[in-house]
N, C-alpha and C positions, 0 to 999 in steps of 0.2 A: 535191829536186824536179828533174825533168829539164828540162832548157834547151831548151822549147819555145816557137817563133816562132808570134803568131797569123798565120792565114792572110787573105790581101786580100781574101776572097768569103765571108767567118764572117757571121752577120749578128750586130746588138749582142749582144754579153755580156749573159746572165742576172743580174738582183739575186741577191747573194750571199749569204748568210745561213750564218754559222757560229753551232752552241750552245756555249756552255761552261759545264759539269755534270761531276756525277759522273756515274758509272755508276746509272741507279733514278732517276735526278735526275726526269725524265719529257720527255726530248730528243725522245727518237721519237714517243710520243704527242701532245707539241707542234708537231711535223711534221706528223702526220698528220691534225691537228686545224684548221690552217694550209692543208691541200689540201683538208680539207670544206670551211671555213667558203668559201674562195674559189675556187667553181670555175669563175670564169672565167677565170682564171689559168693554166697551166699549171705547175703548179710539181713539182719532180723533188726530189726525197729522195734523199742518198746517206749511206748508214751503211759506217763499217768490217767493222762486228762482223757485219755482211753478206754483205762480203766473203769474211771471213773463213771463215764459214760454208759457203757454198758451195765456196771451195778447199777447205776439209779436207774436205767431202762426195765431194767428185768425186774427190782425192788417195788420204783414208784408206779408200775406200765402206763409213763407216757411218758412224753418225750424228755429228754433233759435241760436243765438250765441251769447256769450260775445263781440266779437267786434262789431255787428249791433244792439247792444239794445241803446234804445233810454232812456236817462235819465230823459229824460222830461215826462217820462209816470211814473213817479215813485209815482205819487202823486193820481194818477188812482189804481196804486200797493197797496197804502195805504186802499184808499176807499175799495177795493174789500176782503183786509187784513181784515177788521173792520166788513163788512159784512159776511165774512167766518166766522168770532170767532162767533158772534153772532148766526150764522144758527148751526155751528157747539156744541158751548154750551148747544142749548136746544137737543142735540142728546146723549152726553157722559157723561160719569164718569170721565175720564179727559182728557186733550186735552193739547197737547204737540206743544208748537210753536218753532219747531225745526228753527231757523233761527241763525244767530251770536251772535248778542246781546253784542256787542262788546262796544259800548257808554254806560257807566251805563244811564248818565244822562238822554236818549233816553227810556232805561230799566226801569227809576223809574216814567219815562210820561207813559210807556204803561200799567205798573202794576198799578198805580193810575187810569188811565183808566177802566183797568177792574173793581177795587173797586168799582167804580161807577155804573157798570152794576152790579154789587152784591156778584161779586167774595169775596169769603172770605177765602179760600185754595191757595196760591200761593208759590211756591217753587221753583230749577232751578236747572238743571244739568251741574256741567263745566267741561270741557274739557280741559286739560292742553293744552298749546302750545308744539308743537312735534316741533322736527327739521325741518327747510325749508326742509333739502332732502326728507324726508320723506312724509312731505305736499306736496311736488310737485310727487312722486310716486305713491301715494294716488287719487292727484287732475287727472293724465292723464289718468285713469280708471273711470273716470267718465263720466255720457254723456254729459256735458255741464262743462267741467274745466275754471276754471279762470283763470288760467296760473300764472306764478310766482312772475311778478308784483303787484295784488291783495293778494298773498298772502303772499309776502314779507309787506305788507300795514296793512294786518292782524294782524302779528307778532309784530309791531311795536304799533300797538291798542291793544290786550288783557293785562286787566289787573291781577292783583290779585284775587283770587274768592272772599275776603274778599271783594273786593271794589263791585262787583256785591249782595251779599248778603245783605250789608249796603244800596243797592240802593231796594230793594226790601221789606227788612223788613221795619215794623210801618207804611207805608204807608196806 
């Protein structure tokens, strides 16, 4: 996370809402579900896999996939990550980072992160682990599936929600 100072004229930090799921889990649909049910809220959605999406559209011009993503732009994914939260902060009331969130450890650098920029609301939604069959039925009705290997990879990462909670609170 880059070592950014909140600014004296931000108005409050957005409530924060981190998922942690697999991939199919149903993150984004829970986001999206979250900005019907309450719209008088403002609430702002950021996905990685988004991100991601659009760099390698605009990078590769053609369409995206899991097997032609290049790993090595992951760190450009990050930067563009950290610039969203922040454009998207000063617009909401809360702002939901639907991605995995599968590494607490990872989980308790981005929530220290936002402290820093002045967040003071941070909470997270988790998603149990379903059945592989079920994730892989899930993940081939999407428009960008990982396929079973990533989320056989998944299965074998999420932990407890307790472990996710402890990474998040006191911070």
């Amino acid at each position: 996370m880059s070592d950014v100072s909140p600014s004296t004229d931000q108005r409050d930090f957005p409530l924060i809402i981190f998922t942690v799921g697999t991939a199919a889990s149903g993150k984004s649909s829970w986001a999206e579900a979250m900005r019907s049910r309450h719209t008088s809220l403002r609430i702002g959605i950021l996905e990685r896999d988004m991100i991601r999406v659009e760099l390698f559209e605009a990078e590769a011009d053609k369409a995206f996939s899991w097997g032609d993503w290049n790993p090595d732009w992951e760190n450009k994914v990050q930067c563009l990550w950290e610039q969203r939260v922040q454009e998207l902060a000063k617009q909401c009331d809360a702002l939901i980072l639907a991605d995995t969130h599968l590494d607490a450890v990872e989980l308790q650098k981005k929530a220290l992160w936002l402290r820093k920029l002045g967040a003071t609301e941070i909470t997270l939604q988790y998603f149990p682990a379903l059945p592989l069959t079920e994730l892989l039925r899930r993940d081939q009705g999407r428009s960008h599936p990982v396929g079973g290997e990533a989320l056989r990879e998944h299965l074998k990462k999420i932990g407890p929600e307790e472990q996710y909670w402890a990474a998040i609170e006191g911070v």
